[in-house]
N, C-alpha and C positions, 0 to 999 in steps of 0.2 A: 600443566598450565593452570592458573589459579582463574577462576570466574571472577574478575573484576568490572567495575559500571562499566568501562571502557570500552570492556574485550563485548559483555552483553549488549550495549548498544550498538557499539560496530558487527556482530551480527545480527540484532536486529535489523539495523540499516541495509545489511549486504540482502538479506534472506525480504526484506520490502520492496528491494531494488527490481531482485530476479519477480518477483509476486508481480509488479507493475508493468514490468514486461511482456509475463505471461498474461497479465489481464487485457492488456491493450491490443498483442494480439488477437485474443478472443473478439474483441471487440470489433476489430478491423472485418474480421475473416464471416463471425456471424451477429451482424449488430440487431437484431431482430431475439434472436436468442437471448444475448448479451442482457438488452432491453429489459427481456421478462423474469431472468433470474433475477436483476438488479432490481425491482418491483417487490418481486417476491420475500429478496433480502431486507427490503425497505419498508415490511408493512406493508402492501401494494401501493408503493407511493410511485404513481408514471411518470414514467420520462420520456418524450413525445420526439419525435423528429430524430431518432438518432440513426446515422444512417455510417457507412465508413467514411463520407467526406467530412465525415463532421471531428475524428481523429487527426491529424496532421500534425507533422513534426515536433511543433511548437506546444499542442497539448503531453505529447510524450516525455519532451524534452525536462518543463516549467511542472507538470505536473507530478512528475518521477521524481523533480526536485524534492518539491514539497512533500512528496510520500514519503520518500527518504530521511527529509529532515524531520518529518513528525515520527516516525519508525525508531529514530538515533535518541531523540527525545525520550521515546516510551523507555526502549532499552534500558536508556542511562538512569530516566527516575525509578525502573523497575532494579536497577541493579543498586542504587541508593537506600530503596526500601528494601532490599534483600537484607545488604550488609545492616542497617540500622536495625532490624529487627531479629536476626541473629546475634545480636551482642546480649 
Protein backbone atom coordinates (compact mmCIF):
# COMPACT_ATOMS: atom_id res chain seq x y z
CA UNK A 1 0.00 0.00 0.00
CA UNK A 2 1.50 3.21 -1.03
CA UNK A 3 1.40 6.22 1.81
CA UNK A 4 -0.89 8.70 0.23
CA UNK A 5 -2.49 12.18 1.93
CA UNK A 6 -5.59 10.23 1.81
CA UNK A 7 -4.56 7.04 3.30
CA UNK A 8 -2.20 9.49 6.18
CA UNK A 9 -5.17 11.60 7.13
CA UNK A 10 -7.63 8.94 7.24
CA UNK A 11 -5.40 7.34 9.75
CA UNK A 12 -4.77 10.20 11.37
CA UNK A 13 -8.50 10.59 11.76
CA UNK A 14 -9.32 6.90 12.70
CA UNK A 15 -5.95 6.87 15.44
CA UNK A 16 -7.86 10.72 16.91
CA UNK A 17 -11.15 9.12 16.94
CA UNK A 18 -9.91 6.07 19.31
CA UNK A 19 -7.47 9.01 21.30
CA UNK A 20 -10.83 10.97 22.11
CA UNK A 21 -12.44 8.15 23.19
CA UNK A 22 -9.96 7.03 25.44
CA UNK A 23 -9.69 10.66 26.70
CA UNK A 24 -13.10 11.23 27.57
CA UNK A 25 -13.30 8.23 29.23
CA UNK A 26 -10.41 9.23 31.50
CA UNK A 27 -12.39 12.00 32.03
CA UNK A 28 -15.68 10.52 32.97
CA UNK A 29 -14.18 7.94 35.42
CA UNK A 30 -11.40 10.36 37.18
CA UNK A 31 -12.07 14.16 36.44
CA UNK A 32 -10.11 15.38 39.19
CA UNK A 33 -7.08 13.50 37.91
CA UNK A 34 -7.99 14.38 34.31
CA UNK A 35 -8.14 18.20 35.68
CA UNK A 36 -4.40 18.14 36.92
CA UNK A 37 -2.72 16.32 34.09
CA UNK A 38 -4.55 18.70 31.79
CA UNK A 39 -3.02 21.73 33.81
CA UNK A 40 0.14 20.29 33.81
CA UNK A 41 -0.05 19.71 29.92
CA UNK A 42 -1.17 23.22 29.64
CA UNK A 43 1.59 25.38 31.41
CA UNK A 44 -0.46 24.97 34.58
CA UNK A 45 -3.34 26.73 33.00
CA UNK A 46 -6.61 25.58 35.54
CA UNK A 47 -9.68 24.39 34.54
CA UNK A 48 -12.05 24.85 37.35
CA UNK A 49 -15.42 22.92 37.91
CA UNK A 50 -14.86 19.89 36.06
CA UNK A 51 -16.56 17.22 37.36
CA UNK A 52 -18.26 13.88 35.18
CA UNK A 53 -21.54 15.92 34.68
CA UNK A 54 -19.86 18.24 32.98
CA UNK A 55 -18.96 15.27 29.96
CA UNK A 56 -22.34 14.36 28.30
CA UNK A 57 -23.19 13.01 25.23
CA UNK A 58 -23.27 15.90 23.35
CA UNK A 59 -19.52 17.02 24.40
CA UNK A 60 -18.51 13.33 23.10
CA UNK A 61 -20.34 13.38 20.27
CA UNK A 62 -19.63 17.52 18.65
CA UNK A 63 -16.41 17.40 20.10
CA UNK A 64 -14.95 13.90 18.70
CA UNK A 65 -16.26 15.64 15.73
CA UNK A 66 -14.17 18.36 15.56
CA UNK A 67 -11.14 16.29 16.98
CA UNK A 68 -11.53 14.24 14.00
CA UNK A 69 -11.93 16.65 11.66
CA UNK A 70 -8.89 18.68 12.78
CA UNK A 71 -6.83 15.16 12.94
CA UNK A 72 -7.93 14.41 9.01
CA UNK A 73 -6.72 17.93 8.35
CA UNK A 74 -3.21 17.51 10.09
CA UNK A 75 -2.94 14.00 8.34
CA UNK A 76 -3.72 15.41 4.90
CA UNK A 77 -1.48 18.83 5.02
CA UNK A 78 1.08 16.47 6.69
CA UNK A 79 0.88 13.90 3.83
CA UNK A 80 0.88 17.06 1.15
CA UNK A 81 4.12 18.31 2.85
CA UNK A 82 5.54 14.83 2.67
CA UNK A 83 4.86 14.24 -0.99
CA UNK A 84 5.97 18.17 -1.92
CA UNK A 85 9.13 17.75 -0.17
CA UNK A 86 10.18 14.50 -1.35
CA UNK A 87 10.19 15.58 -5.06
Amino acid sequence: MKLTKKVLANAFALTGGIYWIINYLFFLILPSASAATFSRLAQGAGITGVDSASFDLTVLIFGGLMFIIFAWLFGYILGWSIEYFSR
